[in-house]
N, C-alpha and C positions, 0 to 999 in steps of 0.2 A: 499290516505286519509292522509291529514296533521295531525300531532298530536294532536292540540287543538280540531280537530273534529271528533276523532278516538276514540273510544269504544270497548269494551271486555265482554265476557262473558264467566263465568266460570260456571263449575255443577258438584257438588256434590253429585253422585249418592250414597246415603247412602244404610247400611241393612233396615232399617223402615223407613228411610225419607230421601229424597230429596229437596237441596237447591242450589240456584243459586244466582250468584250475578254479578253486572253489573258494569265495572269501565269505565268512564270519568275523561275531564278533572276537574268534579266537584268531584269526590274522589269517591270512591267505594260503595255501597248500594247494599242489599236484594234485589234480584227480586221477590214481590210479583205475588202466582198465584191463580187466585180466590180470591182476598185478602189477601190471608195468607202469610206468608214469609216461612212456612214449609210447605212442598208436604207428605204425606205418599207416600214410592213406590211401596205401593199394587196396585197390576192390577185383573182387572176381566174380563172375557172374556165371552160375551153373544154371540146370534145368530149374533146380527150384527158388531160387532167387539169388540174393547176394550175399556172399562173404566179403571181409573187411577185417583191416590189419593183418597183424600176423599168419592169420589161417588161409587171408588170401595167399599171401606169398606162399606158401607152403602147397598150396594146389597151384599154380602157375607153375610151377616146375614143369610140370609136363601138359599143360593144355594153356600157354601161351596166349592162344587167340582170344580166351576169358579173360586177360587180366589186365588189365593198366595200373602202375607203380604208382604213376602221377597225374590223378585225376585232375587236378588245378588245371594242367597246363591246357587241358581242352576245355574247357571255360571259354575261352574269345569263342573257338567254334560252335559250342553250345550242345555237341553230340559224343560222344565215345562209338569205335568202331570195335563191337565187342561180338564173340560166338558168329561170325558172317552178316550181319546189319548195323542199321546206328540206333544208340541207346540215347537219350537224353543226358546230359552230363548233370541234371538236376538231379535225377534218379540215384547214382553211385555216389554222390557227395552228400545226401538224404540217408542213405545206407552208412557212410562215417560218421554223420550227428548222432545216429539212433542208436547206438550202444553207450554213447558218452551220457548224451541228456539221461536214458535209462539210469544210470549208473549212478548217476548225481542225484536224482530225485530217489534212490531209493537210501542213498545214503543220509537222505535230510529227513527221513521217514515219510517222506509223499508230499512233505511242504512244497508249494513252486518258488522257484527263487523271485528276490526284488528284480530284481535285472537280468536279463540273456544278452549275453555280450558277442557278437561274433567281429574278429580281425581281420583285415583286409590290407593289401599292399596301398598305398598312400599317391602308387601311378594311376589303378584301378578307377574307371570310369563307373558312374551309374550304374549301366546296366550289368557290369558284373558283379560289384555287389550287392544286386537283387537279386540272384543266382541264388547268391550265397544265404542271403537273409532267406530265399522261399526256402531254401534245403534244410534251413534250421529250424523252420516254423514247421513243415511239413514231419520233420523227426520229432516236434515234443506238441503234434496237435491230437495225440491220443492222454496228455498228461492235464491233468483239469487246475484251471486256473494260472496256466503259465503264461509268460506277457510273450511280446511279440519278441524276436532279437533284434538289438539295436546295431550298430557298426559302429569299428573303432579302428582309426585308421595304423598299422602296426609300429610306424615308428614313436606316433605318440604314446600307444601302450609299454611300447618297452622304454621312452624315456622315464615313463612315471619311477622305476627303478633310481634314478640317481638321485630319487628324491632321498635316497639313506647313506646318499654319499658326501662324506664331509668336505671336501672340496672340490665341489659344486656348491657356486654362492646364490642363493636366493635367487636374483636376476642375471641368465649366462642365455648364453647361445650352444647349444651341442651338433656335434651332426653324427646322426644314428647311421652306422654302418652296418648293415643286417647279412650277414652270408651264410646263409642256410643249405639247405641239400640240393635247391634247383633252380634259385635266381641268388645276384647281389642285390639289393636295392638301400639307396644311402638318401639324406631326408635330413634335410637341417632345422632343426627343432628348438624353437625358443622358450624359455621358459621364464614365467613370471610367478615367485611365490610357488603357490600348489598349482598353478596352472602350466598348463601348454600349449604350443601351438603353432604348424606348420610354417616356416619361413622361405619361399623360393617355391621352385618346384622339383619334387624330387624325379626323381632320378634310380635306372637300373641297368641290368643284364640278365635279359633272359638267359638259359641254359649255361650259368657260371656256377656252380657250387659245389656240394660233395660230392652228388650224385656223376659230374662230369672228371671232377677228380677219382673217384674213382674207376671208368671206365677208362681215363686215360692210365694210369698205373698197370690196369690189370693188362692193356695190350704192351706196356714197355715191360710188363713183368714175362708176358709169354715169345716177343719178341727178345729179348735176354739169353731167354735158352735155346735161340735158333728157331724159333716158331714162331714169325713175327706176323703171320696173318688167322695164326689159331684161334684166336680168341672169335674173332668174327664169324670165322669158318662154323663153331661151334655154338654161337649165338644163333645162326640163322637155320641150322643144321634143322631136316624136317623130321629128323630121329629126336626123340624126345630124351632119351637117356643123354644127347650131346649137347642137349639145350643148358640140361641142369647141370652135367660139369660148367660150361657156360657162367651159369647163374652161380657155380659153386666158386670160378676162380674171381668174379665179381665179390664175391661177398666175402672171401679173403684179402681182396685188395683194400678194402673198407677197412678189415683190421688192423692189415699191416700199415698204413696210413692212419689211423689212428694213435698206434704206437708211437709211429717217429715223430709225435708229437713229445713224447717223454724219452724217445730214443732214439740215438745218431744212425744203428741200425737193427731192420729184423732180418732173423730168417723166415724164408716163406718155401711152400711146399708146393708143385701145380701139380692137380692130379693127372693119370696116367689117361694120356688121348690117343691112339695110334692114329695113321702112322707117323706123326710128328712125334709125338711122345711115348717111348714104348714103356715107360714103365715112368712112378711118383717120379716127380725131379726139383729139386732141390734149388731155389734162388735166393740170392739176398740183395737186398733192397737196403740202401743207405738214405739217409736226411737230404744229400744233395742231389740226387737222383729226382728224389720227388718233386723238390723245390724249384727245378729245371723242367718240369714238366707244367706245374703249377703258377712259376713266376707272372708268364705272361710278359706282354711288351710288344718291341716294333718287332715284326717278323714272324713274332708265335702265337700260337692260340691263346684266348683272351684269359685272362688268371689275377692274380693278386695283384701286380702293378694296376692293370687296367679298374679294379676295383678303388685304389688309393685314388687316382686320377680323378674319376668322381667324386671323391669329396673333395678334391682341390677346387674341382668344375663348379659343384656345387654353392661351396663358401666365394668363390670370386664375382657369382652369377645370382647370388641372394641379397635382398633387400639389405639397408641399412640393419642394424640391431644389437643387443648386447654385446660384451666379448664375449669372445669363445671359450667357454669350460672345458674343453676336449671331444676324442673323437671317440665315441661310446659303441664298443664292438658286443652282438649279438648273434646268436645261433650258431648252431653246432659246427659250422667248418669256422669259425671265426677264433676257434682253438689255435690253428696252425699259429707255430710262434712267427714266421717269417711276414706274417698281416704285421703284426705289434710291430715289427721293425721296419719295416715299411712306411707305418705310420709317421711313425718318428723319423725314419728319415726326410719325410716330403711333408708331414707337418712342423715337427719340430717339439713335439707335446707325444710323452708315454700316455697312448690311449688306454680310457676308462673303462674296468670291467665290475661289475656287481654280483655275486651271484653265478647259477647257472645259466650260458648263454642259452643254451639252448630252451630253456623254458622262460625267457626273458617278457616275452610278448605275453603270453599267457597270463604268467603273474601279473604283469604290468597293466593288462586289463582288466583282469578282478580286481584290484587294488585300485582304479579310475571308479571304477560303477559301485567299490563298495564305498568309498569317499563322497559319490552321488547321492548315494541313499542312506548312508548314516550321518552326515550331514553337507546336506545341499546348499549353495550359496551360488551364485550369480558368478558366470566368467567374464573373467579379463584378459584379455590376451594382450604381451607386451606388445608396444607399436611404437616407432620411430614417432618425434616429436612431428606436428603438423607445422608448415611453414606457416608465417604470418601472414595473416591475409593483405590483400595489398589496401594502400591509402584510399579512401574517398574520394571519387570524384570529385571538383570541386561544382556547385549546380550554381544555378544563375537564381536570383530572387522571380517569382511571378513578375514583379512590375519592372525590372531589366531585361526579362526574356520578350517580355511584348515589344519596349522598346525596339530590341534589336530586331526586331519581326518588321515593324514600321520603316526603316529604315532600310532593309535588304527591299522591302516592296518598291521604296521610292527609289533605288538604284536600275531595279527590273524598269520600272516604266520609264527612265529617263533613257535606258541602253535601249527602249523599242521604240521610243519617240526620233532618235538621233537612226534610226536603220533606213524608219518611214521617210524622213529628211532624206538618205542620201535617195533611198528609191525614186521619189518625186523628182528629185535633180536630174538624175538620169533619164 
């Protein structure tokens, strides 16, 4: 496949969402699926096999026991506990590649791409991302001629982004701060030229991101009106119409958190639950409200301070290396403006944004693999200068080392001749 006619595709297997994106020689773009350009990576698993995205969440409503929001997160354990047994977590994360790769190759007209690129957290061991890579081989081994998928660690895929930012100088140091729907994970990233490349070791938080922000909202939202254990009550509730109010004041609280990103406040609605709720009730939700729930720090659950912290931790605990270009914020809760200020006040530098974060990774790894294959060169990765090696021994010539050989002998026999002496005395 010549280059002008060669294509790539990357996936982003998020915690809540999944995205893909497709690079040519026409530049890089969103792979829409069903329309959308974001996937949720909920799967549901009925009698006749799996549902994923959208359609899952919409049948979870009322059969729970089928669905997991966030397959990632069962990864380490390696199983899902789905319909009363354990499912392979290979199986559900195989079921979110195989609509996407579908969707791509019919949109390249059946060509296979130069590259399969699949993303991965930059903490992630080994054997999770062979998880990941079987899940993707297994979703495109009915399409003929497709390569294997390779890995790409996420924060280097989303630095490749600052490569169109003007100030970011050829040779800097970044630290990629990623806060997406179900971890923070932050990764100081060097960059040389077109290159990149890990510095230190990165660093996260499990269960920190939208998805926790949002469940903590939706209990201050129903606690607000005097219901402050509703939410739960209705999460767990083994009535299924109570589940989906449940799932429904969740997925307003997503909204209205979303807003007070552009607004100081919303109103919000929670629908009618007896007997806590006898009828719709009305709450509003301001900017400082959330920001108190979300801040994080000494005493609260962990939130946006705790996220800056590691990049402090990280920049103080990483190797020598360029200066620092800024702290380059990604994925979709990285919106909230109280991060940027954050930044700034504990680094000192208005953090860098490009683009949309949320699709940061994505792009950033179609944009690596189509740079791979449209033209390939050799990496370098910045590195701190090597000390000087130390001076030379100074060596003795052959005919001085013998000498001083001669010489230590005739000291040994005079010190065993003078022992023999005292012993005969005795």
């Amino acid at each position: 496949m010549d280059a002008v006619s060669a294509w790539v595709l990357a996936v982003d297997f998020g915690t809540t969402n999944t995205i893909a994106a497709v690079g040519d020689a026409n530049g890089v773009r969103t792979l829409t699926i069903d329309g959308r350009p974001v996937m949720p990576s909920a799967v549901f698993l009925n009698e006749s096999g799996w549902i994923v995205g959208e359609a899952a969440v919409r049948f979870a409503r009322r059969r729970l026991d089928r669905f997991e929001r966030c397959p990632k997160r069962a990864i380490p354990d390696r199983v899902l506990f789905l319909a009363g047994h354990d499912v392979p977590v290979v199986d559900a994360i195989t079921a979110v590649f195989r609509p996407i790769v579908h969707e791509a190759a019919q949109q390249s007209g059946g060509r296979p791409p130069a590259a399969f690129v699949v993303t991965h957290p930059a903490t992630w061991a080994g054997s999770r991302v062979q998880i990941l890579q079987t899940a993707a081989a297994i979703a495109a081994r009915d399409l003929p001629g497709w390569p294997s998928p390779y890995p790409l660690a996420e924060p280097v895929a989303a630095a490749q982004r600052t490569m169109d930012i003007a100030v970011v100088p050829p040779v800097a140091r970044l630290v990629v701060l990623d806060l997406g729907g179900g971890t923070v994970d932050v990764t100081v990233v060097d960059r040389n030229g077109a290159y990149l490349t890990v510095a230190g070791r990165p660093t996260g938080i499990d269960s920190l991101g939208g998805e926790d922000f949002d469940l903590r909202l939706a209990r201050w939202m129903t606690a607000e009106v005097g219901a402050p254990a509703l939410f739960d009550r209705l999460a767990m509730s083994v009535n299924p119409e109570e589940r989906e109010r449940a799932v429904d004041i969740r997925d307003h609280a997503r909204l209205v958190k979303e807003q007070l990103s552009r607004q100081s406040a919303v109103p919000a609605q929670l629908p009618k639950s007896p007997p806590e709720l006898p009828d719709n009730t009305p709450v509003l939700v301001n900017k400082l409200e959330l920001e108190k729930l979300i801040r994080g720090g000494d005493g609260a659950e962990p939130g946006l301070i705790d996220a800056v912290d590691l990049v402090v931790k990280s920049l103080s605990t990483a190797p020598p290396g360029p200066p620092l270009a800024g702290v380059f914020l990604v994925g979709g809760s990285s919106r909230i403006p109280l991060l940027g200020t954050l930044v700034v006040e504990r680094i000192g530098q208005v953090p860098l944004k490009h683009g949309d974060p949320t699709t940061a990774v994505a792009d950033g790894a179609a944009r690596h693999a189509l740079a791979a294959v449209t033209a390939p060169a050799p990496v370098h990765y910045w590195a701190p200068p090597p000390p000087p090696p130390p001076p030379p021994r100074p060596q003795s010539s052959g005919r001085g080392g013998a000498a001083a050989a001669v010489v230590i002998g005739l000291f040994v026999i005079l010190a065993l001749l003078a022992v023999f002496a005292e012993l005969a005395a005795y």
